[in-house]
N, C-alpha and C positions, 0 to 999 in steps of 0.2 A: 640447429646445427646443419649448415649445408653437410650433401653425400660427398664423399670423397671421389675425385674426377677418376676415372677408369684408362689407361695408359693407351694411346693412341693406338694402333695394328698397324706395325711395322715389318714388313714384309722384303727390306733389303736384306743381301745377304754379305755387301763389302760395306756398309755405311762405318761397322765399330774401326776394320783398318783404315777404312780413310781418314775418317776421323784422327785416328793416330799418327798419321803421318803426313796427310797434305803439307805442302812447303812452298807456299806460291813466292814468286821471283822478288827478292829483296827487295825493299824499299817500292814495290806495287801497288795501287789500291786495291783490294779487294770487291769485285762489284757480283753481289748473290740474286737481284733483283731480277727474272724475265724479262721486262720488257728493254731495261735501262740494258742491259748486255746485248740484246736485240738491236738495240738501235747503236750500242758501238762499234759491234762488227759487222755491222752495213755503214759505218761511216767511208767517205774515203778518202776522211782525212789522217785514220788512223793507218799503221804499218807492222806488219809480221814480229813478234817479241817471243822472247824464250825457246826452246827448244831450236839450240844453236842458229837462230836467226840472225842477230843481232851480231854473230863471230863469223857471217858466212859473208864471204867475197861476189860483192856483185859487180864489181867490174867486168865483170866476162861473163854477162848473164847469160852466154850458152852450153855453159858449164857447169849452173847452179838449175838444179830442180825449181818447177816455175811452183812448187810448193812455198820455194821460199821468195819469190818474186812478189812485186802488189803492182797494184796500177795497172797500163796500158800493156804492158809487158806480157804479167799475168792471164789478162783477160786475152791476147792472143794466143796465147800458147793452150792457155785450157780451151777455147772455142775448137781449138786445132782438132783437138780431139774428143770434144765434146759426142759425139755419136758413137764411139765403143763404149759409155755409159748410156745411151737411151733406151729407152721401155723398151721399145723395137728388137734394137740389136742386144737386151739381155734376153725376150723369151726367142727368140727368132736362130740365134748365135750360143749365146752364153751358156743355155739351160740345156744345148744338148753336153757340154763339156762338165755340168753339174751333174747332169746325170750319169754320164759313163766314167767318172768318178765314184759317184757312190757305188755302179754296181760294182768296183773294183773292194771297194771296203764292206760294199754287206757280202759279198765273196770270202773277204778274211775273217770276217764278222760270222760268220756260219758256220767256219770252223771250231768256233764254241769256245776258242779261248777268251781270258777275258785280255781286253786290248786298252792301253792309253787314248781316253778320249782327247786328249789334246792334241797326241800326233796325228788322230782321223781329221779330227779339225780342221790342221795345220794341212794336212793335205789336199784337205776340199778348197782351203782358201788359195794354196800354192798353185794348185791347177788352173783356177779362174782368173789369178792374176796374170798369170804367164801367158793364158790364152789374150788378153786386152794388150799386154806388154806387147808379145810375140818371141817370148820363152818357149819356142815348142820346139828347140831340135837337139835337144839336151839326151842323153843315152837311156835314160828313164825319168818320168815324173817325181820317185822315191830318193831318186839321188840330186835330182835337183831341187826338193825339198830340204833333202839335208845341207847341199851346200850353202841356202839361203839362208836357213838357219844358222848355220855355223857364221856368218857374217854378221846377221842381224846380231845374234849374241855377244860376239865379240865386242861392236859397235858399243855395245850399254854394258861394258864393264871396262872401268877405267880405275887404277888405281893413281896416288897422287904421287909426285915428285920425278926424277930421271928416269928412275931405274924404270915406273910404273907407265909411262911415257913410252919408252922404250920397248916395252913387252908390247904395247897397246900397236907401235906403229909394226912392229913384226909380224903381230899376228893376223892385224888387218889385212897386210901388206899378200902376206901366204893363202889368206882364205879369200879374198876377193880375187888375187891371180888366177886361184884355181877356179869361181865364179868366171871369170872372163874367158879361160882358155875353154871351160868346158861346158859353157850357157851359150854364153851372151854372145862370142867369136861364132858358134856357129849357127847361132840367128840371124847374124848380122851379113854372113854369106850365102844364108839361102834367100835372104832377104833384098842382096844386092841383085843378085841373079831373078828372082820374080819377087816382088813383091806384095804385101799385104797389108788389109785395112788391121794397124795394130801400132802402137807407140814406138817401134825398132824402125819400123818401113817410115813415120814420118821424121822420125830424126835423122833418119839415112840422107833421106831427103833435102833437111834442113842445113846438112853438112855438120852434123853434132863431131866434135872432136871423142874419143877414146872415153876421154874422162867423162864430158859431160855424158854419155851415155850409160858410163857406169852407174853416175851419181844418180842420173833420172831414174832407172833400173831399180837400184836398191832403196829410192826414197819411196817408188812404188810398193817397191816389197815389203816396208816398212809400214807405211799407210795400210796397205789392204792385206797383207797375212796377218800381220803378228795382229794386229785387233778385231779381225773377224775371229781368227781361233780362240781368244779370250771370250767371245761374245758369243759364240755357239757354244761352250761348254758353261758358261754361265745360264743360257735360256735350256739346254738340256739338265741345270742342276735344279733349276726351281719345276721343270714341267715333271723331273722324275719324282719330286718331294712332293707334290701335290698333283694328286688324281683327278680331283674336280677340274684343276687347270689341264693337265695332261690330254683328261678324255674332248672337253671342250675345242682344244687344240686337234686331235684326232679326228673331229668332228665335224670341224669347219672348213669352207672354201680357204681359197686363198686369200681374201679380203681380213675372214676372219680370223686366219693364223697370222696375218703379219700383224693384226692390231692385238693382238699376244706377243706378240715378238714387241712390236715398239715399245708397249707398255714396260717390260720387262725392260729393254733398254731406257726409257726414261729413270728407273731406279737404281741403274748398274750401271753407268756411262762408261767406257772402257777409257777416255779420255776425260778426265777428272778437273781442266780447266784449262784455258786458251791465255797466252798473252797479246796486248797490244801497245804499242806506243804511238802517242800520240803526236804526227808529223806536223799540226797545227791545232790550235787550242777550238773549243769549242766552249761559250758559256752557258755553266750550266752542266757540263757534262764532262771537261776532261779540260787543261792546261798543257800546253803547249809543252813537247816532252816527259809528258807523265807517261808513266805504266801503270796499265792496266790490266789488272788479272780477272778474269771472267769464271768466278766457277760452277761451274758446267750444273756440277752436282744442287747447288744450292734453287741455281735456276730451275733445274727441273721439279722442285717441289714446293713453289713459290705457290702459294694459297690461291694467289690473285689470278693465276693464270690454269690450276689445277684442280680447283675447287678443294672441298674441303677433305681430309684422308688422305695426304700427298706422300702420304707412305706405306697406300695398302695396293697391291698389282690389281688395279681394277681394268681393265681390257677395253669397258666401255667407255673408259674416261675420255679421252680424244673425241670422240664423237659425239660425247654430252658437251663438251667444254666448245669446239669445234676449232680445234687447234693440229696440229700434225704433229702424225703420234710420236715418234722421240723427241719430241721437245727441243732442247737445245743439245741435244747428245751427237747430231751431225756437226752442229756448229750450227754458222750464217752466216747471211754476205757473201761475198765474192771469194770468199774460202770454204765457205762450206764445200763439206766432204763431197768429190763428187762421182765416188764409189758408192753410196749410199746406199741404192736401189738394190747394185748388186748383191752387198754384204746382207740385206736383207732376204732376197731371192735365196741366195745360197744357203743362206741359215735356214729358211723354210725347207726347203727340200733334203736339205740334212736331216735334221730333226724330223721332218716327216718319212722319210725312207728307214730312218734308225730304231722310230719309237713303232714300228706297224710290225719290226721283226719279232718272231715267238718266242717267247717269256725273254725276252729283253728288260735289261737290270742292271739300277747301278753295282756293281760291285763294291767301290770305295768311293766317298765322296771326295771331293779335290782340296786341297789345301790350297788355303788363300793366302799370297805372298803378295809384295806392296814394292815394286819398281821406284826405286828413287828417282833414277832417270827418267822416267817418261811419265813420271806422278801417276802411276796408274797399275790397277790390282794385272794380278798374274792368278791363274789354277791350275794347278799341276798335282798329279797322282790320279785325278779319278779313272776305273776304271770301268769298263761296261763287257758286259759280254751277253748272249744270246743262245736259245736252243741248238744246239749243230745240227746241221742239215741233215 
């Protein structure tokens, strides 16, 4: 009588909701493999699929976020501003904005209440993005956090038929107006008058019409708040559950906190799967027209590229495997995410400024909610609070 096998140690904390809800794009392939996803979003013969790519108007690609751009297009618009992402200009630039953030929230933080980790988050990530943007002449960071918010949200609630249409263009119509009158308008005037190295000053530049600047703005704000704040409150729910990871992390350089951070993102993807279509066939690997869904999640725990355990938060694993550490949780190709660095910078120093406060604790752990729109977990409720000063 063989032993009866012993249940693998799985250490995800969204894998059951995913599970229960993933919904990849009608009539899609499915592709879970590492390397086969690998190689199709570095193809270029593939083209941007799903999340409204495919209903967005490129005729006037100065008006369309070069997010949803491919090709030659693309690749100038990102080179454009390739250096407000470099190593350089995050420790040099960025990480004094990360930091005089935090000390605004271990300030609140001290006060001893317990506070929503999501909206600290939410505001570590709003500040960093606005400083790349050049969102900096807004009447406070707190309120141009909320109006963000209030748009992004809006944005991924749509109900169906006129009426639900109707409400949708209203409300957009209202909370982006006030975005524009009270952001982005007067960014866009200190920015005419001197300008600076930031996404406002090169679109100024580029002669971006009204729109296009909104839409670049808020595809920003899209990209790099709402999924950094899911991703620090995700890497602060496992380092608070477990102390051997916690102390480790407390312990280590920086080297060694982000390969705790990546690991942790390779399990949690906050993007749960990419689509592509294929603008010409490839044999062997896609037909001409086909869609292709890549899921992110499957990728990240493919044996072949993970080695064995692809569901236990091993920290060392990237370095034994020699592979870079989130896996396929940035993306690849010529889309990959190329806020990356930063969202990982910023999640360090959060999490390292948050967890060194005295008797710091989670209060309530967060409830996991499951975005239909964006295929991707949400955590909301947890709270944290700290000894008062």
């Amino acid at each position: 009588m063989t032993a009866a096998r012993m249940p693998e140690p799985d250490d995800r904390k969204s894998a059951r909701i995913a599970e229960a809800h993933l919904a990849p794009q009608a009539g899609s392939r499915v592709i879970g493999r590492f390397a086969l996803s690998r190689e199709v979003l570095r193809s270029p013969k593939v083209r941007q699929a799903g999340a409204h790519a495919e209903a967005t108007d490129l005729s006037n690609p100065d008006e369309v976020s070069f997010f949803f751009l491919d090709g030659e297009a693309h690749r100038k618009r990102r080179a454009a501003v390739a250096g407000l992402f470099a190593p350089r200009t995050i420790v040099t630039r960025h990480h004094a904005v990360m930091q005089r953030t935090m000390d605004e929230l271990v300030a609140r933080l001290r006060e001893g209440k317990p506070l929503p980790l999501d909206d600290l988050s939410f505001q570590m990530a709003v500040d960093v993005t606005a400083e790349i943007v050049g969102l900096t002449n807004s009447d406070s960071n707190r309120a141009l956090a909320r109006r963000v918010k209030a748009v992004l949200d809006s944005s991924l609630v749509r109900r169906p038929g006129w009426l639900g249409t109707l409400i949708f263009n209203a409300r957009m119509l209202l909370r982006v107006g006030r975005f524009y009158r009270k952001d982005l308008a007067p960014a866009i005037a200190a920015r005419r008058r001197q300008p600076r190295e930031d996404v406002i000053s090169f679109m100024i530049g580029e002669n971006y019409s009204r729109k296009g600047m909104i839409m670049e703005c808020l595809s920003y704000g899209g990209a790099g708040m709402m999924t950094t704040r899911e991703f620090i409150v995700m890497a602060a729910w496992h380092l608070f559950t477990s102390a051997p990871l916690r102390e480790r992390f407390l312990a280590g350089d920086e080297a060694g906190q982000s390969a705790i951070l990546e690991e942790i993102l390779r399990l949690e993807p906050v993007a749960s799967m990419l689509h592509r279509r294929a603008a010409e066939g490839e044999p062997g690997l896609m037909a001409q027209g086909e869609v292709l869904c890549l899921s992110i999640r499957e990728a990240n725990v493919d044996e072949a590229i993970t080695g064995p355990c692809p569901f236990r938060l091993d920290p060392d694993r990237a370095k034994r495997m020699k592979v870079a550490g989130p896996y396929m949780s940035f993306g690849d190709g010529p889309h990959r995410c190329p806020g990356a660095q930063v969202a990982l910078h910023e999640s360090r120093i959060f999490l390292d400024r948050m967890l060194r406060l005295p008797g710091i604790r989670l209060v309530a752990e967060p409830t996991i909610l499951w975005n239909d729109f964006i295929q991707g977990y949400e955590l909301r409720g947890a709270l944290v609070a700290c000894d008062p000063a």
